[in-house]
C-alpha positions in Angstrom: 9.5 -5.4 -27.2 12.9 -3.7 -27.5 14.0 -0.6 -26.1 16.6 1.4 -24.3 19.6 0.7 -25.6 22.7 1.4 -23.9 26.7 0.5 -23.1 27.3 -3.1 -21.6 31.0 -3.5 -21.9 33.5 -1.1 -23.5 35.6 -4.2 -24.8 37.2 -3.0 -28.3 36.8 -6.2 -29.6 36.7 -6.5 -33.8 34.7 -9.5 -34.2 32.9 -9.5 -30.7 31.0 -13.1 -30.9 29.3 -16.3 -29.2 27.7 -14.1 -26.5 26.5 -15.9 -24.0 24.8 -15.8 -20.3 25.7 -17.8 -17.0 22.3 -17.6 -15.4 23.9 -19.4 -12.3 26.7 -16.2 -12.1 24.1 -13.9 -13.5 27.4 -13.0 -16.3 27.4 -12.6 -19.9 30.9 -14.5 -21.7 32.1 -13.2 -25.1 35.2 -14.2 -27.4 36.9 -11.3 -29.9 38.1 -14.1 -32.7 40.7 -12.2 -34.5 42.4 -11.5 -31.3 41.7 -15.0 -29.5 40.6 -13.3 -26.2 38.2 -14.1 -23.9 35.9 -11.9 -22.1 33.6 -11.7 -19.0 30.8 -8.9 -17.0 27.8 -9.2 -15.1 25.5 -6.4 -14.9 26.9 -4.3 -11.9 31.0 -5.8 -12.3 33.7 -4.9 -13.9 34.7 -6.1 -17.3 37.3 -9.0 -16.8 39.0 -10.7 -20.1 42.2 -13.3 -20.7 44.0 -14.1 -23.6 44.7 -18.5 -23.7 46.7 -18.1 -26.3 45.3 -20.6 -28.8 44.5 -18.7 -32.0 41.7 -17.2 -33.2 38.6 -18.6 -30.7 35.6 -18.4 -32.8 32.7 -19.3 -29.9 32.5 -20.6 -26.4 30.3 -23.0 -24.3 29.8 -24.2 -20.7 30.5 -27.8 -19.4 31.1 -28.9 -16.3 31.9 -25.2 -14.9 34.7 -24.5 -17.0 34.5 -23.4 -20.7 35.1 -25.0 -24.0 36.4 -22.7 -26.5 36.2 -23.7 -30.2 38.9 -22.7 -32.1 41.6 -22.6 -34.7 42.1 -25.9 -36.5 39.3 -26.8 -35.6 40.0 -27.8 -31.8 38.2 -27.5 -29.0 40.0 -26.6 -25.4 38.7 -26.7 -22.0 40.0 -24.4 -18.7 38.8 -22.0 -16.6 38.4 -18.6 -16.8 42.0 -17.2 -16.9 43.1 -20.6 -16.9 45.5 -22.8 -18.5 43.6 -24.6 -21.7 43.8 -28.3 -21.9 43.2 -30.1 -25.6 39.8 -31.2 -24.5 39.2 -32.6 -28.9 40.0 -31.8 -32.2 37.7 -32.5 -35.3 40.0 -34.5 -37.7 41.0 -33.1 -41.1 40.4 -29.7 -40.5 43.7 -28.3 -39.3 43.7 -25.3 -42.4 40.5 -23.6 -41.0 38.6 -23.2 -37.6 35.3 -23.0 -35.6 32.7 -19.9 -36.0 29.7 -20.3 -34.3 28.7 -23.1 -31.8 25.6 -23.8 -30.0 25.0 -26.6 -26.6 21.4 -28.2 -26.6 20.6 -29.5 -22.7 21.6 -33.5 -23.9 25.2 -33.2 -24.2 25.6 -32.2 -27.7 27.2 -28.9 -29.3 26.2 -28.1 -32.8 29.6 -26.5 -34.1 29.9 -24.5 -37.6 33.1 -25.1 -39.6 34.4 -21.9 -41.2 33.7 -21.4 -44.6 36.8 -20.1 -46.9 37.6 -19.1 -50.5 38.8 -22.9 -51.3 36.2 -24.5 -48.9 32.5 -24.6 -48.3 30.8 -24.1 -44.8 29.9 -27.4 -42.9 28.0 -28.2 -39.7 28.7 -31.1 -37.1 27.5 -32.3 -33.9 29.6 -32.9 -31.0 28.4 -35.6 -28.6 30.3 -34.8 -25.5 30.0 -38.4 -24.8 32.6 -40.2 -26.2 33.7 -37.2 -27.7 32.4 -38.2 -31.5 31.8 -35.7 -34.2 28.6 -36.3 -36.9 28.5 -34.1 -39.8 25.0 -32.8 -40.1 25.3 -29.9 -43.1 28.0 -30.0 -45.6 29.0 -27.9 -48.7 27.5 -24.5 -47.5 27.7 -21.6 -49.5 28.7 -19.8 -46.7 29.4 -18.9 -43.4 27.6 -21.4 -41.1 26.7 -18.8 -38.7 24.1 -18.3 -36.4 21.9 -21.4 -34.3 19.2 -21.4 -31.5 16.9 -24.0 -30.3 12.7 -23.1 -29.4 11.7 -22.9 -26.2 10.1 -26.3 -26.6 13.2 -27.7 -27.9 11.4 -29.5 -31.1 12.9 -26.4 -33.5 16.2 -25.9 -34.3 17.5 -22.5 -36.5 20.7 -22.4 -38.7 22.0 -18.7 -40.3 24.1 -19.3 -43.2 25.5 -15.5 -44.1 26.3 -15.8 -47.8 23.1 -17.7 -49.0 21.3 -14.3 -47.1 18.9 -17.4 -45.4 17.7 -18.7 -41.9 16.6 -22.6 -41.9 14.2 -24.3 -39.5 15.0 -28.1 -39.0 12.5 -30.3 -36.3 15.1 -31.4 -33.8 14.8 -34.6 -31.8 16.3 -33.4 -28.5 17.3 -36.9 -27.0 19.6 -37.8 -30.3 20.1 -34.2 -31.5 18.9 -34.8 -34.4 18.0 -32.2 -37.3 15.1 -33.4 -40.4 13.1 -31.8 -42.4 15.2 -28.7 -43.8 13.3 -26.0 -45.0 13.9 -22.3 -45.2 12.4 -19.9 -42.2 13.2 -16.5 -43.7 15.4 -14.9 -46.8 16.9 -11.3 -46.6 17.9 -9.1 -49.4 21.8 -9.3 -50.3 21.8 -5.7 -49.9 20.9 -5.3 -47.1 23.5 -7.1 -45.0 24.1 -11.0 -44.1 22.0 -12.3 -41.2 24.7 -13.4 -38.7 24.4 -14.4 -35.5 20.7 -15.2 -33.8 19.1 -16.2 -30.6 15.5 -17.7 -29.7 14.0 -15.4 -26.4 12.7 -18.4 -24.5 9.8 -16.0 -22.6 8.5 -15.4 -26.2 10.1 -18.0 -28.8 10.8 -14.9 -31.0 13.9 -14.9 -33.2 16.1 -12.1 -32.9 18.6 -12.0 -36.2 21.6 -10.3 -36.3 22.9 -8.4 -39.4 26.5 -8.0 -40.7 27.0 -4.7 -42.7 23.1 -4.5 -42.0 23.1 -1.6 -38.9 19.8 -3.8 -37.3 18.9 -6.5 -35.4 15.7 -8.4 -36.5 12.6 -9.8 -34.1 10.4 -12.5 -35.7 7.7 -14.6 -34.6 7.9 -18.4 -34.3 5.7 -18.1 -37.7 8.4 -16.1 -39.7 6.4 -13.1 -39.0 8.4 -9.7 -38.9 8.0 -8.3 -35.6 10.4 -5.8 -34.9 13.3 -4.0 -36.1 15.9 -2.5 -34.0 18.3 -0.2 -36.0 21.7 0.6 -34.6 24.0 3.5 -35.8 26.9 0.5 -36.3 27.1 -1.4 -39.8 28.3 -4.8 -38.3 25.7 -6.5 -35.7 27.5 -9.9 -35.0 24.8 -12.0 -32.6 22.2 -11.9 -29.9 22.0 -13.6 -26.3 18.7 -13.4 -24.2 18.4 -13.6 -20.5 15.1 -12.9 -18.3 15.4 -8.7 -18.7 17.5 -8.1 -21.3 18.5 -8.4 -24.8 22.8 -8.5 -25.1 23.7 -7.5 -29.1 27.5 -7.6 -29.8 29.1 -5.7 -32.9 32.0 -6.0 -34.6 34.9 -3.0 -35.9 36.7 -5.3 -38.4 39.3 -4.3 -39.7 39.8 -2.4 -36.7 38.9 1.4 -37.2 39.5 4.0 -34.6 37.2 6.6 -35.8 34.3 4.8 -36.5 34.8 3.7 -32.7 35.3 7.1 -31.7 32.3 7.8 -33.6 29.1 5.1 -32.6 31.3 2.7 -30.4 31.4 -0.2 -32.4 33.2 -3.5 -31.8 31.1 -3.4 -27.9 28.8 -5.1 -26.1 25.1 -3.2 -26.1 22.3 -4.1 -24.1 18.3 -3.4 -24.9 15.8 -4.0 -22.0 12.8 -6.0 -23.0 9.3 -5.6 -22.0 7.6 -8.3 -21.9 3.5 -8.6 -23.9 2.8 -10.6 -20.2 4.6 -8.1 -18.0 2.6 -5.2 -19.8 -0.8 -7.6 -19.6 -0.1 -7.8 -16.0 0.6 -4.4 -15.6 -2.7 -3.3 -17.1 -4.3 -6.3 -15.0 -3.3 -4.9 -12.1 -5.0 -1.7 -12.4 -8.4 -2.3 -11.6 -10.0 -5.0 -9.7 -12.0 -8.2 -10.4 -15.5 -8.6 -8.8 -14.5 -11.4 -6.2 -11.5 -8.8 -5.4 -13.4 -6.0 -4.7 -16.2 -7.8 -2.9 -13.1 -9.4 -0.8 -11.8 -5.4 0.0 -14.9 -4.7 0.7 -15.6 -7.5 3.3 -12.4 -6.6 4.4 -12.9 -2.9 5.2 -16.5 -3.6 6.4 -14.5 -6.0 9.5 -12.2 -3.3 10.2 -14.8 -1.2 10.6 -17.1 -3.1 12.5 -13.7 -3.3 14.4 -12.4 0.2 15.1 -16.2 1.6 15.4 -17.1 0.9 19.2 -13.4 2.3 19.9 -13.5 5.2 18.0 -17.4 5.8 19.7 -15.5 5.0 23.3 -13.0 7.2 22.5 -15.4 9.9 21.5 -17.5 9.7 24.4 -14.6 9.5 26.4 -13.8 12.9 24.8 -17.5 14.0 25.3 -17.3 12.8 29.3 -14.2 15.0 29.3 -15.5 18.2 28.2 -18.7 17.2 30.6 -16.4 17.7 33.4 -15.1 20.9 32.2 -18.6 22.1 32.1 -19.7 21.5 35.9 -16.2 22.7 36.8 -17.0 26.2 35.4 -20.0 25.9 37.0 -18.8 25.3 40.3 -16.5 28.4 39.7 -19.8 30.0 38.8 -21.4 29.1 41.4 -18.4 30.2 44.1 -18.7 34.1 42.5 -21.9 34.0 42.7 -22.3 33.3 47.0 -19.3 36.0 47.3 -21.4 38.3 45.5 -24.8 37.8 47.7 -23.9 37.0 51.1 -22.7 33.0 50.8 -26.4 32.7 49.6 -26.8 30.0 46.8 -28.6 30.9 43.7 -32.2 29.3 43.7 -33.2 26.2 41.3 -36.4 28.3 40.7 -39.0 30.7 42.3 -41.9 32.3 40.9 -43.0 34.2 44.4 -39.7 36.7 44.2 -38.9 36.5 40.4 -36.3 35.0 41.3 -34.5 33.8 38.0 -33.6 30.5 37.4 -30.2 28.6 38.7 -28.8 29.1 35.5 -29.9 31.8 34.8 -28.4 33.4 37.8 -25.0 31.5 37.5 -24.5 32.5 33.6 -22.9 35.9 34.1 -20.1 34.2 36.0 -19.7 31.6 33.4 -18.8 34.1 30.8 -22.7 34.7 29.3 -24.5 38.4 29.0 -28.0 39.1 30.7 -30.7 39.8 30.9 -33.0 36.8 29.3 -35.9 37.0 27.4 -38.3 35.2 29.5 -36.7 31.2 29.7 -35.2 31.3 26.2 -31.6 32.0 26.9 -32.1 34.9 23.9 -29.9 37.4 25.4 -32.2 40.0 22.9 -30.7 43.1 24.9 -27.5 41.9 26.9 -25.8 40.4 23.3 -26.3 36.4 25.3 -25.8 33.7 23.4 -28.9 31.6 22.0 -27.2 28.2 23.6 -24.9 28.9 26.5 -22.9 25.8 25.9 -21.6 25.5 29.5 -24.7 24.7 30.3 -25.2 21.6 27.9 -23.8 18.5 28.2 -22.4 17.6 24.9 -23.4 14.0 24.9 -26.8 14.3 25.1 -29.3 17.0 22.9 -31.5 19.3 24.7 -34.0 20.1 21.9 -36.8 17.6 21.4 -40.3 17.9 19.2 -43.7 17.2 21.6 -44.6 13.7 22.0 -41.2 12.6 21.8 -40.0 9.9 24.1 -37.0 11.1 27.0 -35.2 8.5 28.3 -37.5 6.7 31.3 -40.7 7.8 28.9 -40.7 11.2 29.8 -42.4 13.9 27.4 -42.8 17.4 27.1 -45.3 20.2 27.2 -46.3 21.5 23.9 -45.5 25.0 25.4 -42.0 23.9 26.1 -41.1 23.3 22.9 -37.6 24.7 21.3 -37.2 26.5 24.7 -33.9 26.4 26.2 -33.5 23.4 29.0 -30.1 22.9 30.5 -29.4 19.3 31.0 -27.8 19.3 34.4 -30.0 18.7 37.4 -29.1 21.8 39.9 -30.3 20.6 44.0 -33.4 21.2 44.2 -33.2 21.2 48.2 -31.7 24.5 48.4 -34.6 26.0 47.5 -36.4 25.4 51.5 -34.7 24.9 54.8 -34.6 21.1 54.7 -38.3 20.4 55.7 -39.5 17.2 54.0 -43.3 17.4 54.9 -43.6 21.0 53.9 -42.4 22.2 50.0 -41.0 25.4 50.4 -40.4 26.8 46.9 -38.7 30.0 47.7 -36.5 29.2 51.2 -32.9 29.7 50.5 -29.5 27.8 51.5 -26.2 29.2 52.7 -23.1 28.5 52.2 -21.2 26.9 54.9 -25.0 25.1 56.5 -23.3 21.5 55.6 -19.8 20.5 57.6 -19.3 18.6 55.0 -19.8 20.0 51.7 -17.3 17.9 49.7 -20.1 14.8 50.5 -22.8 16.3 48.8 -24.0 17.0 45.3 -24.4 19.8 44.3 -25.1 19.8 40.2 -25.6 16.2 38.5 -26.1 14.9 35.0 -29.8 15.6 33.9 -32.2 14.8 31.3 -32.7 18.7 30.3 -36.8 17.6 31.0 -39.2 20.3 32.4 -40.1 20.3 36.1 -43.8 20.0 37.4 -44.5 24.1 38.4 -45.0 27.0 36.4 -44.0 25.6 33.0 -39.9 26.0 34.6 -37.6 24.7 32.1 -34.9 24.1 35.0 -34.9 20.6 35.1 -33.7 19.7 38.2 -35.3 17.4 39.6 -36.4 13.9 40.7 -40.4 13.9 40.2 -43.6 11.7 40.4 -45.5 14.1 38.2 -46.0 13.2 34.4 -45.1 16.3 32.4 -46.9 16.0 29.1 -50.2 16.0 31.2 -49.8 18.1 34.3 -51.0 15.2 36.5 -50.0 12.3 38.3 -48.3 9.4 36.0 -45.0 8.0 35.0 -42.1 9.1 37.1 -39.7 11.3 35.3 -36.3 10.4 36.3 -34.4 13.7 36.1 -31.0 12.0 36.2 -29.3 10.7 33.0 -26.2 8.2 33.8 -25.0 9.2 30.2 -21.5 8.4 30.1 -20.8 4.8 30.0 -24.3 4.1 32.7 -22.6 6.6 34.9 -23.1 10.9 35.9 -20.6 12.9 36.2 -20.9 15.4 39.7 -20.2 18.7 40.7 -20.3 18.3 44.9 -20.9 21.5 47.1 -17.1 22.2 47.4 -16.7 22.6 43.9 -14.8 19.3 43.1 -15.9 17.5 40.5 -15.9 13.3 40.1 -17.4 10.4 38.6 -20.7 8.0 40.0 -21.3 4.4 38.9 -25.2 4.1 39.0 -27.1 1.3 38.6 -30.6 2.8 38.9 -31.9 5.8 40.8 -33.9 5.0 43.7 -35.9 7.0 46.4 -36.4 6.9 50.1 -39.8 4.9 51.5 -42.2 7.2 52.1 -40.6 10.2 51.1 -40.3 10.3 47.6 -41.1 13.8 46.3 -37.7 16.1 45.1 -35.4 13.1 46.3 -32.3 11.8 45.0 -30.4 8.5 46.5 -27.7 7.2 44.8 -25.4 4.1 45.7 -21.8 4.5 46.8 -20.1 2.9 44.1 -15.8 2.6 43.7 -15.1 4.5 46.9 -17.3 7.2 45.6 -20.0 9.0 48.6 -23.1 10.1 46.6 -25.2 10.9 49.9 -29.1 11.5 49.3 -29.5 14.6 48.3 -33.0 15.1 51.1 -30.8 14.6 54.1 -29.4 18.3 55.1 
């Protein structure tokens, strides 16, 4: 389809004709005829034009990168553009009138109409540029032998003759240039303009068809159909010349009128872009997918995912081991306000005998949190405490599990212990006696300052947030050989959880905090109740916890 028309070239021309386009210089060559001038533009250049100086020039053609320019008496010259013309032939007998329309086929011949006059009829010939021969194919036209074009297949040929108001198809043998079976493609109304020029869109084969004193241009189908018509606000629409986007239509202002080209421009070049019925199928193709297409994205974005999945997890965790960190470092400050506020004694992990509260529990008010508690639920009914004190949580691992359910190392919980609050880092439990392994001292306490070498020793560890084996406490801080679930003697419950990439994160006595590589947790031979032993990993001293 047609549309957009606009300005090409601002050439004045009176009879602009023989438009034609240079793929190779992507430029589009006219002639004026009255004035015998020549003209040249490309899409984004300047218009460029010459005047050879022989006579009225009524088309042009390409060969052999210079241009053949049909003319007055009937003789052909060859030059370059803005070149000297050279006699190149001359079609004998024909001196009183001249060329009008021409058209090259691709086998070296040039179909050339002979002027029709008062005194003379139209006639057509075929020029063999090979031995330079003329054959007369038409004679005794009533008319203007105007327009030609050759189908995309180039087994069609299309003659205009302007007075007999007709356009005739021939078959065309391509290798001899030969024209047969004449018969008539379309008729048009006298009144309503002479069809003049045409050309054959070779995307499409459609014919466009040019009007004289008929202000249109004309699309039909290779069947004579009636496709399209383009109207135009000038009377005389000379000829046509496709290339890949566009459609070039020259006009004519003869005899030369300066109003009326004031007025609508006529006697230019114009230019309609096409829009091609496969451009548009494409375009509506391309809007959703096929089956095999989506199936392939899909694929696609399932491998990608599958991809960036265990780095975005890493990454997460990473994040997660991070805030970890934070957590035992605000417990170490914690910690540190607490001893200054009781004598350099630590808080205990748990005791029952003074009501003592728990580790936490004792460290929470430094950490930000309100008290006091409602028994071990971390409530905070009265002192405004939060239900989850989240320093006290280790974001990569959930404290809250249902009974029955399986801790890491099989591990279960009380019934009673249930939704209670459990913090899941492991606090010392050997500052709760003086350092006696063969007697338990639940309620001795530890001072600050008792180890030289603080820095050496853990102090708060990665748990599993489990319960410990006395009084229901919900501390969990602790390595244990009692099975909780039960009450009595089972599975051990391994109280440390190497959570972040097989490795715990510690807060040591000093208040520093770093990183341990554990393969497994292990105890001491023979003494294997509240002990921790953990392997030096990386330059890393994780000391057993018993020995103080």
């Amino acid at each position: 389809m047609l549309h957009d028309c606009e300005l090409f070239a601002d050439c004045r021309c009176e009879v602009a004709e023989s438009p034609r386009w240079n793929e190779a210089e992507q430029r589009l060559y006219w002639v004026d005829i009255p004035q015998g001038t020549v003209y040249r533009k490309s899409r984004r250049g300047g218009l460029e034009s010459f005047r050879p100086g022989v006579g009225k020039i009524g088309a042009l053609a390409f060969h052999g990168g210079k241009l053949l320019l049909f003319a007055a008496q009937c003789r052909i010259w060859q030059c370059g553009f803005g070149g000297r013309p050279e006699l190149f032939a001359e079609l004998p007998g024909k001196a009183h009138t001249r060329f009008n329309d021409v058209l090259a086929d691709q086998n070296g011949h040039i179909f050339c109409g002979v002027a029709w006059t008062d005194s003379t009829p139209g006639e057509l010939w075929r020029f063999s540029l090979d031995g330079k021969i003329f054959t007369q194919v038409e004679g005794d036209l009533a008319g203007m032998p105007n327009g030609m074009a050759i189908s995309p297949d180039r087994k069609s040929f299309y003659f205009a003759v302007s007075e007999e108001h007709t356009v005739y198809l021939y078959n065309f043998d391509e290798t001899k240039g030969v024209l047969s079976e004449k018969r008539i493609f379309a008729t048009f109304p006298p009144e309503n303009g002479n069809p003049d020029g045409i050309a054959v869109d070779p995307a499409t084969g459609n014919l466009a068809v040019a009007f004289w004193n008929g202000s249109r241009l004309e699309i039909y189908t290779p069947r004579g159909g009636l496709k399209q018509t383009v109207p135009f606000p000038i009377a005389k629409i000379t000829s046509a010349e496709f290339s890949k986007e566009c459609l070039f239509v020259a006009t004519g202002n003869h005899p030369w009128n300066e109003s009326d080209w004031q007025e609508n421009r006529s006697g230019n070049i114009l230019m309609l872009n096409l829009t091609r019925e496969k451009d548009k199928q494409m375009k509506k193709r391309r809007v959703c997918f096929t089956l095999t297409e989506l199936l392939v994205v899909i694929a696609i974005i399932a491998i990608l995912a599958a991809m960036l999945l265990p780095a975005l997890n890493q990454a997460r965790e990473r994040a997660k081991a991070s805030s970890c960190t934070n957590n035992l470092k605000q417990i170490g400050l914690g910690v540190i306000s607490y001893t200054g506020d009781n004598q350099d004694w630590y808080p205990l992990s748990f005791s029952n005998q003074y009501n003592e509260p728990y580790w936490w529990q004792a460290v929470a008010p430094y950490c930000g949190y309100s008290t006091p508690w409602t028994d071990n639920n971390f409530t905070g009914a009265s002192g405004g405490g939060p239900a989850k004190p989240k320093v006290f949580q280790c974001p990569s691992r959930d404290n809250y599990v249902n009974e029955g359910e399986s801790l890491p190392d099989g591990c279960k919980l009380k019934a009673s212990d249930i939704g209670r609050f459990r913090s899941n880092y492991a606090y010392n439990i050997n500052l709760n006696r003086g350092g006696d392994v063969n007697f338990l001292d639940w309620t001795s306490f530890f001072k600050v300052g008792k180890k030289k070498n603080p820095s050496a020793y853990v102090f708060v560890i990665d748990g599993m947030g489990t319960d410990v084996p006395e009084n229901n406490s919900i501390m969990a801080a602790t390595y244990t050989t009692t099975d909780h679930s039960s009450g009595g003697g089972g599975p051990r419950c391994k109280e440390t959880d190497a959570r972040h990439s097989n490795s715990l994160n510690v807060l040591y006595m000093d208040g520093h905090t770093g990183n341990a590589k554990v393969r497994g947790i292990r105890v001491d031979s023979g003494n294997d109740h509240w002990i921790w032993s953990l392997p030096r990993e990386a330059g890393l001293w994780v000391y057993n916890m018993y020995n103080f």
